[in-house]
N, C-alpha and C positions, 0 to 999 in steps of 0.2 A: 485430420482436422486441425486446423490452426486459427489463429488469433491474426485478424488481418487489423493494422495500422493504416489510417490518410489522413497527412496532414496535408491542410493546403490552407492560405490567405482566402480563398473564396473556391468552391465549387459548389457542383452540381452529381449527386448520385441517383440514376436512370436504371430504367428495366430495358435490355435487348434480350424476347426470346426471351431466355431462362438462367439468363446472366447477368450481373449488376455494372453498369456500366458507369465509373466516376467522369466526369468532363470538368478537364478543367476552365480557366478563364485567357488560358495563349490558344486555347482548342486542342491541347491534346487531351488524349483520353487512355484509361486505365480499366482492363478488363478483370473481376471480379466473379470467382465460379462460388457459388451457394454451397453447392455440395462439397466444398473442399475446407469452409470456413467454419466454425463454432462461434464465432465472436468478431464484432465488429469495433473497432474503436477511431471515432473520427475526430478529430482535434483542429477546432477552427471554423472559422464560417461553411458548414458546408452545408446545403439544402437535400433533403429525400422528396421524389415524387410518391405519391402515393402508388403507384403500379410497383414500385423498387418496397416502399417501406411493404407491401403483400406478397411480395416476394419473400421478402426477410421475416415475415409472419410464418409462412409458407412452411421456411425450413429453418422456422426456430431460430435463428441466429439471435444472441442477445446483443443489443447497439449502447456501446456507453459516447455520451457526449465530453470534450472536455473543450474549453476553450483555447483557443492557440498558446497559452500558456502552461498548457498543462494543469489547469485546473477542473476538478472534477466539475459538469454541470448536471448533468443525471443522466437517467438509464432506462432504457426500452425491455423490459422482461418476456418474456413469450412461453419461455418452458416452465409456470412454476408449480413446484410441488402441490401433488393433490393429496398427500400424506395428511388430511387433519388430524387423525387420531398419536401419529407423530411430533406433531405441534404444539396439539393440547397437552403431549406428555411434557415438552421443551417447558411451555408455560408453566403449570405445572409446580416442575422441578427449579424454579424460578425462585416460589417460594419456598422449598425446601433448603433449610439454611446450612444442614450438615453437605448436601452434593452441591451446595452452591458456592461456600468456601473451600470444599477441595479441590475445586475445577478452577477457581481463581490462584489458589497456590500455586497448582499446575504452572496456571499460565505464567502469572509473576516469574514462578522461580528456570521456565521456560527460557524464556525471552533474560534473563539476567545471567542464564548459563552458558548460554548462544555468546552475549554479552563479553563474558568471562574469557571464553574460547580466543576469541579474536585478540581482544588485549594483554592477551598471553602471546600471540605470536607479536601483536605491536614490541612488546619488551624486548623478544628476541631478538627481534629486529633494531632499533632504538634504545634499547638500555638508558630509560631516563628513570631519575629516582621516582618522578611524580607518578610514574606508570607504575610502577612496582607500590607505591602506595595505596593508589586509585585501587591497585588488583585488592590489597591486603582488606579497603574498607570495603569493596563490593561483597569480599566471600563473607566479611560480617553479616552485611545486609543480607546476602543470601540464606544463612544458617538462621534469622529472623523470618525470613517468610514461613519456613514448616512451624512457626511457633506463633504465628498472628493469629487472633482470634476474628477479625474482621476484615471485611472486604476495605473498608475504609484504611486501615491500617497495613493491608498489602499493598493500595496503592499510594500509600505515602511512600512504603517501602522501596517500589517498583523507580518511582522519579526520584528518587534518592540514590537508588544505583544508575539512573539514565545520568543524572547530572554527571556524577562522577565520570561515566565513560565517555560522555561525548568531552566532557575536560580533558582527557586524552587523548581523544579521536585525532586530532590536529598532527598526533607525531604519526599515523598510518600513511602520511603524505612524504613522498622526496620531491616534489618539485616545488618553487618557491613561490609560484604565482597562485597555484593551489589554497584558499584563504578560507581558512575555519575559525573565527573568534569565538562558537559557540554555536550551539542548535538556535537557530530563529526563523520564521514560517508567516506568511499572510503579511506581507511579502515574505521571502526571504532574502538575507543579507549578504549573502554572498556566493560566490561561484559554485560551492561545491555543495552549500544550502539548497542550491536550486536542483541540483543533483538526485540530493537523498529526495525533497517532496517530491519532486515528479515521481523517482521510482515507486516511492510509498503510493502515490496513485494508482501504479499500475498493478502492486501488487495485491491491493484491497483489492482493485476489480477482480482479480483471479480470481481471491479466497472468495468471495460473494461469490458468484457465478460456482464454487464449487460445493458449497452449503448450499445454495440454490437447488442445483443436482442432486443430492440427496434429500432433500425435501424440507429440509431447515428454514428455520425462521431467520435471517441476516439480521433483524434487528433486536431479538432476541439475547439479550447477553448478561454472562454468570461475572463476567470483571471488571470490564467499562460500566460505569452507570447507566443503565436507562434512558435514553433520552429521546422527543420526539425527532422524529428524522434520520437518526442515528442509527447507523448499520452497525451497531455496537459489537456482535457476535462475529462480524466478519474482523473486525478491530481485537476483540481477541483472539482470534486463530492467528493473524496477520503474524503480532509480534514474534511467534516462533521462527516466522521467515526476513524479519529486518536485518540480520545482520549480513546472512549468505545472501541473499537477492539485492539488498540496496547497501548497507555500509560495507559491505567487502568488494562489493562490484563498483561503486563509487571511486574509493580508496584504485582500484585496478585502473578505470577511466583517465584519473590522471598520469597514474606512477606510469600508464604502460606508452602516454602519447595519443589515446586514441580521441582524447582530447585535447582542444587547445584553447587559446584566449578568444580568440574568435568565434568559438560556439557559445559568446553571451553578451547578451546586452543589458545596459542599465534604463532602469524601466522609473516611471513616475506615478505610484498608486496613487488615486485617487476615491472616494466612496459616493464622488457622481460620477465618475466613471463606468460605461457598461463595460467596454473591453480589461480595464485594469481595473476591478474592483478593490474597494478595500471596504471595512465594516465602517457604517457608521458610529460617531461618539455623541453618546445620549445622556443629558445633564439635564438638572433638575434649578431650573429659577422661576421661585415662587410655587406655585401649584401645578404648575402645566411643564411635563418634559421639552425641552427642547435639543431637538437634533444637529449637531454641528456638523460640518464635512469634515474629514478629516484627507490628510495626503500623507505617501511616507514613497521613499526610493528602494526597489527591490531591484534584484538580480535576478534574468530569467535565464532559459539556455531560446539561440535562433530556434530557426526552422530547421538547420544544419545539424545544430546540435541536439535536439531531440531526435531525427534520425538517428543518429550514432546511438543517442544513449538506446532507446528504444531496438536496434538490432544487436545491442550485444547485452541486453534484458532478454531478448527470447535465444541468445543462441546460450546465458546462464541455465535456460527454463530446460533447455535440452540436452545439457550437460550431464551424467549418468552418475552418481555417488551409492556408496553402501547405506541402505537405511539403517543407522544404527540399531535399532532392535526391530524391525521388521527383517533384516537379517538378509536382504538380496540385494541386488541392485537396480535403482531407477534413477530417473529423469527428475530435476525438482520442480518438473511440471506435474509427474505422476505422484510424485510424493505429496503434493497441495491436494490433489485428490485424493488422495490413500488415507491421511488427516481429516478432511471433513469425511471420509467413509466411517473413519476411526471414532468419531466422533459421534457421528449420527448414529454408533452404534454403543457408544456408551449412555447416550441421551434415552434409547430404546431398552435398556436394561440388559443388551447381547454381551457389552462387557463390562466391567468395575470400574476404571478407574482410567481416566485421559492420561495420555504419556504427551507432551509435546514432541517434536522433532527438534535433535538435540545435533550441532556441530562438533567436530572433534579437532 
């Protein structure tokens, strides 16, 4: 079972038979078996007839929508857990403050070890003083997370070691055209900006889809705030896998060629804009908000260049590494599942205590 990708400027997804037939707008066509796929992700104008979308009912496949920018638009669920008593325990444990700060440490100190790992090899590589300092403040910040009393003050923690490392992120680069001044999003600012959020899309969809499967609540979450809307639990399992799925695979994209200048264009957000959204700015004159439009210039990847990025994201997923203390070897497609198993089973009381997935 795999995760099928279509992007296109415009099409059409059809039922032939027992097979999903995509058509596109020069009239070719692209055949699509059910039974081969777990996951659909379509990116860009493209329409479902309803005999395709009962198909896709049919055999459960889950449909995420994103717009031809790679940005998430939402999602068709079909499998979802019927675990209540599952759920109600997640909630629950929500309010319990003592399992609800350890699972936040977890993550924290997860995702800033992951963090650590790689900027260790940037040094080796690079030998810049800023890097070897960046390393020296983050393992501070790290040895404060086991000592936080609050979720709030882990995640002051947590962007306090993001800042730092994405300040060094910029030397994991040898090529010149490669342009990191900093993490920036909604747009993003630059080439390889465009990079990490698309990947960060695709990797959210996984982890969702694999809480999903184990009967998890995705919105549900012990480290991100709360928020309407907000898949906040899939946001935290995610960070365990930012740095091996998107910042090392990024860093790879350029150093190896398999990108180049021409898989990006300079785009013009706008927030009347349907195709290139940007957020409205809402300001206060007199007693009545008023809504201004706002514009700003992002960097997307083409149509080109999200192919690339997107086949050497699942040929990462399929890649075999040592679980570091699961202790065999897998796929870090099965490792994202083996994590939300790991999970749904410390949620259910089967084990003590979350270990995130750690790089080495």
């Amino acid at each position: 079972m795999s995760t099928v990708y279509v992007a296109a400027d415009r099409a059409r997804l059809t039922k032939s038979g027992q097979t999903l037939v995509l058509k596109y707008e020069d009239n070719t066509q692209r055949v699509i078996f059910p039974f081969r796929t777990d996951q659909l992700v379509l990116i860009g104008n493209i329409d479902i007839t309803t005999p395709a979308l009962k198909l896709l009912m049919h055999h459960q496949i889950d449909t995420v929508f994103l717009n031809k920018n790679g940005k998430f638009n939402g999602k068709i669920t079909f499998n979802r857990g019927k675990n209540i008593f599952l759920r109600l325990r997640q909630f629950r444990l929500l309010d319990d403050e003592k399992f609800s700060l350890q699972m936040a440490r977890a993550i924290a100190g997860g995702k800033i070890r992951n963090q650590l790992v790689f900027a260790q090899r940037i040094r080796r590589e690079r030998k810049a003083a800023e890097v070897t300092q960046a390393i020296g403040q983050m393992n501070d910040l790290l040895k404060k997370v086991q000592e936080a009393d609050s979720k709030e003050r882990l995640r002051g923690l947590e962007g306090s070691a993001a800042r730092l490392y994405f300040s060094i992120y910029k030397y994991a680069f040898l090529v010149d055209w490669a342009d990191f001044p900093g993490r920036s999003m909604n747009p993003p600012k630059s080439n390889v900006n465009a990079v990490l959020s698309f990947l960060y899309t695709l990797i959210k969809n996984r982890v969702e889809a694999a809480l999903e499967t184990e009967g998890l609540d995705p919105y549900a979450s012990f480290f991100h705030a709360l928020n309407y809307g907000k898949v906040g639990l899939a946001f935290d399992m995610m960070e365990e896998f930012r740095v091996p799925l998107s910042d090392m695979l990024t860093a790879s994209l350029f150093n190896l060629g398999i990108l180049d200048e021409d898989d990006f264009r300079e785009v013009n957000f706008r927030s009347d804009d349907d195709e290139f959204p940007l957020e409205m700015e809402i300001v206060k004159e007199g007693d009545e908000p008023q809504i201004l439009p706002r514009s700003s210039v992002g960097i997307l990847l083409t149509k080109k260049g999200l192919t690339r990025v997107i086949t050497h994201f699942e040929k990462r997923l399929e890649t075999e590494i040592m679980h570091p203390w699961a202790e065999r070897r897998m796929s870090y497609k099965q490792i994202i599942r083996y994590q939300a198993r790991h999970l749904r089973r410390v949620i259910s009381g089967e084990e003590q205590y979350y270990q995130p997935f750690g790089i080495r």
